[in-house]
C-alpha positions as CSV (number, residue, x, y, z in Angstrom):
1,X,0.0,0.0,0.0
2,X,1.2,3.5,-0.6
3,X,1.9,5.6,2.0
4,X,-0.5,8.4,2.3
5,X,1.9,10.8,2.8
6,X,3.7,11.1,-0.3
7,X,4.5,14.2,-2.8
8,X,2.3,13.7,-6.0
9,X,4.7,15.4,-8.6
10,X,2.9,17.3,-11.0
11,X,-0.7,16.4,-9.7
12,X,-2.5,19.9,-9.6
13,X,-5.0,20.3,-6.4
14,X,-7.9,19.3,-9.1
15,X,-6.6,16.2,-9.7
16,X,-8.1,12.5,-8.1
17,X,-5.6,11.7,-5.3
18,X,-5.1,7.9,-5.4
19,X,-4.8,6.7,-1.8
20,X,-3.5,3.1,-1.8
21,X,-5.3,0.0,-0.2
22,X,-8.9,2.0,0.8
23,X,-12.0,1.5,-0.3
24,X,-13.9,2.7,-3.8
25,X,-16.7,5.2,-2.8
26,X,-15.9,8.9,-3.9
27,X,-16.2,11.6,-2.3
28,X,-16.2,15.4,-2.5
29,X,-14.2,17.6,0.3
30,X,-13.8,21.3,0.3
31,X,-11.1,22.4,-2.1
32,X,-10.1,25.5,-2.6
33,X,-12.1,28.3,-4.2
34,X,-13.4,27.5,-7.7
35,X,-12.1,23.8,-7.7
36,X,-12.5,20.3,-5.3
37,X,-10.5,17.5,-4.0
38,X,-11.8,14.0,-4.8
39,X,-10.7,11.5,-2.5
40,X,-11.3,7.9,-1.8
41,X,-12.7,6.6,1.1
42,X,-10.0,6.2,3.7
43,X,-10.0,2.8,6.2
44,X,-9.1,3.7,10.1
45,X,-8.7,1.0,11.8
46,X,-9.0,1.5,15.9
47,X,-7.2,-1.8,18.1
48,X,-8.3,-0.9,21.7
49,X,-6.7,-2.7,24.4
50,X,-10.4,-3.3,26.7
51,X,-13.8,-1.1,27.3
52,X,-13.5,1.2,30.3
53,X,-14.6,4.7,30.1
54,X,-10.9,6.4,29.8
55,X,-10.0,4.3,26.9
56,X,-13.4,4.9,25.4
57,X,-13.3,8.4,25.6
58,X,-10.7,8.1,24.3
59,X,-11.5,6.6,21.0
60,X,-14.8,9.1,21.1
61,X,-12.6,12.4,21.2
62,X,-10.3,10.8,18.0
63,X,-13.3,9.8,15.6
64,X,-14.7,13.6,17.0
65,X,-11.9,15.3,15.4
66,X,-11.7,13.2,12.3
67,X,-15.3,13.9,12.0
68,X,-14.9,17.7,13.1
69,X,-11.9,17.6,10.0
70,X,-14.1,16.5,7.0
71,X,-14.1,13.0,7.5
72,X,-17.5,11.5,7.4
73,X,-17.9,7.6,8.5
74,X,-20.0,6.4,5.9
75,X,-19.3,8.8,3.2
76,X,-15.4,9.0,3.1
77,X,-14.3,6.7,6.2
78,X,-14.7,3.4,7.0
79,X,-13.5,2.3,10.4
80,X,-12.5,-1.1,11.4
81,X,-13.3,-1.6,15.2
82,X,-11.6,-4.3,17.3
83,X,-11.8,-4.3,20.8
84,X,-8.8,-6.9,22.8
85,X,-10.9,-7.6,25.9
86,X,-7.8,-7.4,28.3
87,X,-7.0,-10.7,26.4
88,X,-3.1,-10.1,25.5
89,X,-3.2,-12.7,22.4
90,X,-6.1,-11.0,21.1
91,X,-4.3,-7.7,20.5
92,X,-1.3,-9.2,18.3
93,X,-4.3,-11.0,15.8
94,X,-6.5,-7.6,16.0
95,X,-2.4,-6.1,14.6
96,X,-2.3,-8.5,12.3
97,X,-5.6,-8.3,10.5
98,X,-5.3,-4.5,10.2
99,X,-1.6,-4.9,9.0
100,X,-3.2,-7.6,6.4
101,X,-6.3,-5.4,5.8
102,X,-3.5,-2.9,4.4
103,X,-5.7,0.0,6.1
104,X,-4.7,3.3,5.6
105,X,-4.3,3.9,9.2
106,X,-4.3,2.3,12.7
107,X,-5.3,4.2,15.5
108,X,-3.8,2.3,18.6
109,X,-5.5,3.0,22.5
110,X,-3.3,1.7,25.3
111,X,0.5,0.6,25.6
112,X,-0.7,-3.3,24.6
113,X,-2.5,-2.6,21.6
114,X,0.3,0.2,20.2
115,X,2.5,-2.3,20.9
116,X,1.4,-5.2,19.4
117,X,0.1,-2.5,15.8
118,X,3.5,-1.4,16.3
119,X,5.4,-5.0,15.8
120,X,3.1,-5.9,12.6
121,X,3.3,-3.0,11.0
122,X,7.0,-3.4,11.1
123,X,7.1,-7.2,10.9
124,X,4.8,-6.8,7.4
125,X,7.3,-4.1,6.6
126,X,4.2,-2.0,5.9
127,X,3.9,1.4,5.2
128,X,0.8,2.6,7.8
129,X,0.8,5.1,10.1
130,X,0.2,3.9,13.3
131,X,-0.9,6.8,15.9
132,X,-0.9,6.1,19.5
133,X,-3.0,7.1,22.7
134,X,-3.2,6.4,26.3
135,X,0.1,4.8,26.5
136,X,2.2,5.7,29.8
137,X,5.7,5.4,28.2
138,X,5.8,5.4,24.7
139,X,10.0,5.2,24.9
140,X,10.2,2.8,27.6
141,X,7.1,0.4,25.6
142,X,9.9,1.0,22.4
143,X,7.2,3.0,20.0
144,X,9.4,5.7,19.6
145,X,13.0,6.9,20.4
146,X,11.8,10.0,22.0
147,X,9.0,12.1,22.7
148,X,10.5,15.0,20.3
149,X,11.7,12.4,17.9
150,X,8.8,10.2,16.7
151,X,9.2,7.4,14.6
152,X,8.7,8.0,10.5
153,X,5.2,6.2,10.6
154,X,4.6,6.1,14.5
155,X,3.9,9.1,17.0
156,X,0.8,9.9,19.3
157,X,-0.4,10.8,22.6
158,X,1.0,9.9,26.2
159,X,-1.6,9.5,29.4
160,X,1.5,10.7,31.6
161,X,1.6,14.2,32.5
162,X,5.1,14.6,33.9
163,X,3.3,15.7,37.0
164,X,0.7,13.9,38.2
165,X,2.3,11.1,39.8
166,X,4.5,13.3,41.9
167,X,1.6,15.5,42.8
168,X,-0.1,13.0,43.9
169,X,2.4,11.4,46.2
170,X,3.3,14.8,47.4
171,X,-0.7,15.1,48.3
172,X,-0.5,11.8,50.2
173,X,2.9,12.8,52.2
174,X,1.6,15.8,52.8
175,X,-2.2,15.8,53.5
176,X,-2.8,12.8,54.7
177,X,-1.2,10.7,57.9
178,X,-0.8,7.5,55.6
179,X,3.2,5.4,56.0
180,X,2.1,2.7,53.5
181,X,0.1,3.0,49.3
182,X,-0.9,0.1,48.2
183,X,-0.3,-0.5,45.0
184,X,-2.5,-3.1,42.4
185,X,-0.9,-3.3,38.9
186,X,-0.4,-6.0,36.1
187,X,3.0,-6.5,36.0
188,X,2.8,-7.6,31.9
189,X,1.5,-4.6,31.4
190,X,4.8,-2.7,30.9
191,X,3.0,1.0,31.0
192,X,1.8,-0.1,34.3
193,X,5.6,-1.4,35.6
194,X,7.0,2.3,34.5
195,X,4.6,3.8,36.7
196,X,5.4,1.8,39.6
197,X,8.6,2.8,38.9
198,X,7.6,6.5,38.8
199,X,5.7,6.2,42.0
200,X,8.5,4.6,43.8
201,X,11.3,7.2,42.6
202,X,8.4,10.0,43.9
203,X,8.4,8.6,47.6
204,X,11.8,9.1,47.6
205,X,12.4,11.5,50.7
206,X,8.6,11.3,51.5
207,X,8.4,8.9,54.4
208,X,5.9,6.7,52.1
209,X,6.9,3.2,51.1
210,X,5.0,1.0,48.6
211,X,3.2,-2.2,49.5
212,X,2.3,-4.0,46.0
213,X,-0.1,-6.8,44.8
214,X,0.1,-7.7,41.5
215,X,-3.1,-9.3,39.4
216,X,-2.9,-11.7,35.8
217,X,-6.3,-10.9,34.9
218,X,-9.8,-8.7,36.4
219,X,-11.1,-11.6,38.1
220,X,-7.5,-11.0,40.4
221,X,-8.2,-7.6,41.1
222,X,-10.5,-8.1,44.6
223,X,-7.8,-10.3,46.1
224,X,-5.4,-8.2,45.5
225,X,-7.4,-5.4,46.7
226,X,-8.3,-7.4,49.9
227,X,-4.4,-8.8,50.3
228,X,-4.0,-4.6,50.9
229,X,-6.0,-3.9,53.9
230,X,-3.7,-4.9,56.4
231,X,-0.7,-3.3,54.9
232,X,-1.8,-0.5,52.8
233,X,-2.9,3.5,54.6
234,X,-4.9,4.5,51.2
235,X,-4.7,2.6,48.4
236,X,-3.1,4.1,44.6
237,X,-4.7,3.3,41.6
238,X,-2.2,4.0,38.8
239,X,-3.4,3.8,34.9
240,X,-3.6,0.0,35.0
241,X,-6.1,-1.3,32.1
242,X,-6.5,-4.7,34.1
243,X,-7.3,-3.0,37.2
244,X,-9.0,0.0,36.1
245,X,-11.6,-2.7,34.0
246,X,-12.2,-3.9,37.3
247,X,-12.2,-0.9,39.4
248,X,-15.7,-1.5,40.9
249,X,-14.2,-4.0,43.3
250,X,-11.4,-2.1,45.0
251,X,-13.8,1.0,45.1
252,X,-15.9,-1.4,47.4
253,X,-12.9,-2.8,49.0
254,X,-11.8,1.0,49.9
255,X,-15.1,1.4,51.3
256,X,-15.4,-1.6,53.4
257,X,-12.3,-0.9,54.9
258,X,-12.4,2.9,55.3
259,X,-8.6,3.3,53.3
260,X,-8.9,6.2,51.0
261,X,-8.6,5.2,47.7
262,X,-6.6,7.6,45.0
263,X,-6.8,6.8,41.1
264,X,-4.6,7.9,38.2
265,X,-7.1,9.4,35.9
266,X,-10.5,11.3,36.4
267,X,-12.8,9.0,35.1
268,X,-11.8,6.3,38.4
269,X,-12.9,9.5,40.5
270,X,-16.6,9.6,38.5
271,X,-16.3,6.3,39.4
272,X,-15.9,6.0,43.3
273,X,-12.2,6.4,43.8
274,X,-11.7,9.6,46.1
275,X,-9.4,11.6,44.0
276,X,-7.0,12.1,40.8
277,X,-4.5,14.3,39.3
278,X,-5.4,13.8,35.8
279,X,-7.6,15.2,32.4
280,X,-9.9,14.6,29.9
281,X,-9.1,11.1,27.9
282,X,-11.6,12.7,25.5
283,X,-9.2,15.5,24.7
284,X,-6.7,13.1,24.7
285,X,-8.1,10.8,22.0
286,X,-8.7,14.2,20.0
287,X,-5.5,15.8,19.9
288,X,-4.6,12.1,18.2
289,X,-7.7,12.6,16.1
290,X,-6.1,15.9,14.6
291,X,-3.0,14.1,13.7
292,X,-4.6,11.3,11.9
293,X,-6.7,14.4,10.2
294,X,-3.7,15.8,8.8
295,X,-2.1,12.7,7.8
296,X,-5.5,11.4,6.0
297,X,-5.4,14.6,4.2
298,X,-1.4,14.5,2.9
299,X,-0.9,17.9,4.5
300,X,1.6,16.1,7.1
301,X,3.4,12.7,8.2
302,X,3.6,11.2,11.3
303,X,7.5,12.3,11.8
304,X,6.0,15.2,11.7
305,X,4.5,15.2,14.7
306,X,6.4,15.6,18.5
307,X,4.5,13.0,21.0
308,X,2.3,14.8,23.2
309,X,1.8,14.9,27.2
310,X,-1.6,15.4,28.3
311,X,-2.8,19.2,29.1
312,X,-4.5,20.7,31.7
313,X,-3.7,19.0,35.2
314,X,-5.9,19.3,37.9
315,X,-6.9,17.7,40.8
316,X,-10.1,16.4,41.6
317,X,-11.9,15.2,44.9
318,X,-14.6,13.2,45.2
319,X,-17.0,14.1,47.9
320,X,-18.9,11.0,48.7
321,X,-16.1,8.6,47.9
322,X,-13.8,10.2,50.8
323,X,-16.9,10.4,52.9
324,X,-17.7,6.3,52.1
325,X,-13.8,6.2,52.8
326,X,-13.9,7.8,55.7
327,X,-11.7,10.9,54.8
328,X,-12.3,14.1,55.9
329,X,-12.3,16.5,53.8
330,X,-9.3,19.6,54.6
331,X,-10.2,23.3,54.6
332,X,-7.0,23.3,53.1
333,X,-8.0,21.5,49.7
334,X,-10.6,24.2,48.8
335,X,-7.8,26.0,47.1
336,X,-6.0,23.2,45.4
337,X,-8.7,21.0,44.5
338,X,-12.4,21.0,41.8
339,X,-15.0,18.7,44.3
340,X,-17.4,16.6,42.2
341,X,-20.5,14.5,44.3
């Protein structure tokens, strides 16, 4: 397949752009003044790791900005939907068919899935863009050399803002009377095994120390949960697709046992978890979406593109979680924190 990203010598702007291994249906998108570009309809495949609400927002804010960018599913785009269920096999076929499908882009949503579009892309020694979001370390999961040096068909958006993990163990160290945070995380989940990291290099000097559990699948994620309560002060919730997909059940074991629970994103805290340094996964999965836009369109290519943090930190407290976790909330907090109910 061609890459969509290449010069068209001598083509003027009126002239049918061929766009290589995509559908037949024509379509008309606003050219310039007095003339029109006709374009095929373009294939987006979309490999999500598992359905929880961050990674479905997620893949709602990128199909919002393709949509917002001329790009009409069922007129000009077709998208190819495959969701992994957690299930780490399922992720390398869902790679493969795309690669096979010779789409004319892969949108990838969590470190597994980018991971696995990544290798069969490049085993294939296939010429798609591949455009990542939600993934925790896109350097340390080997997508891309650096944030500021993308790969020539692979960049995207990170669910680490440099900040939120540290601001959230400084919030425990220093607002709460906890010694231990427990920790729950799928150690073959390697976005999940850089945080831990992260979170361990940000107690340094704090006082804290980490007590972890460590969970194969969802149906682990109560035991670990209940493994906690006799170690763990408040419990830490990092960006954990395993966990997260099962969040429900340490939500109730936080409640149960009165430890205050503290999530990595702000969809746990709609959820039940007490509280978050995090953003919008919507906004997330949109700036991605302008990416592909631009690609789709030939106007850029994905080397073009610096991998982007999230924007907009901000922390967030849940009212009746801390209440259900017995937490008190701090006069203190009014001025660093937005309450939800």
């Amino acid at each position: 397949m061609k890459r969509l990203w290449k010069s068209l010598v001598g083509v003027s702007l009126a002239s049918v752009l061929v766009l290589g291994g995509c559908g037949s249906t024509e379509d008309t998108q606003g050219g310039g003044e007095g003339g029109d570009d006709t374009e095929k309809t373009v294939t987006v495949a979309i490999n999500q790791f598992v359905e929880h609400p961050s990674l479905d927002a997620a893949t709602e804010g990128f199909k919002k900005a393709l949509a917002e960018n001329g790009f009409t599913e069922g007129e000009n785009l077709e998208y190819v939907i495959d969701n992994a269920q957690a299930d780490m096999n399922n992720i390398h076929t869902i790679a493969n068919k795309h690669v096979s499908d010779e789409v004319d882009l892969i949108f990838a949503n969590a470190t597994p899935s980018a991971q696995a579009s990544v290798q069969a892309v490049k085993k294939a020694n296939a010429e798609i863009p591949v455009l990542f979001t939600s993934v925790t370390d896109p350097v340390g999961a080997e997508l891309i050399e650096a944030m500021d040096q993308p790969g020539e068909w692979v960049t995207g958006t990170s669910d680490t803002h440099p900040e939120a993990i540290p601001n959230t163990i400084k919030f425990i160290a220093e607002q709460t009377d906890a010694k231990t945070v427990g920790l729950i995380y799928n150690p073959g989940e390697q976005n999940s095994v850089a945080q831990v990291e992260i979170v361990k290099k940000a107690m340094e000097g704090t006082g804290l120390k980490a007590a972890e559990a460590s969970v194969a699948t969802t149906a682990d994620v109560k035991q670990a949960a209940e493994s906690l309560v006799d170690e763990a002060d408040v419990l830490y919730i990092i960006t954990d697709n395993t966990v997260v997909s099962a969040l429900e059940s340490v939500i109730k074991v936080a409640q149960d046992e009165d430890i205050p629970m503290f999530a990595g994103e702000l969809d746990s805290v709609n959820r039940g978890a007490m509280a978050a340094y995090g953003f919008d996964y919507a906004d997330l999965g949109y700036e991605t979406g302008l990416m592909a836009a631009a690609i789709l369109k030939g106007e850029k290519k994905p080397s073009d593109f610096e991998a982007q943090y999230p924007q907009n930190l901000k922390l967030v407290i849940n009212k009746t979680a801390a209440e259900e976790m017995g937490v008190e909330i701090k006069s203190e907090w009014d001025d660093m924190a937005e309450y939800i109910e």
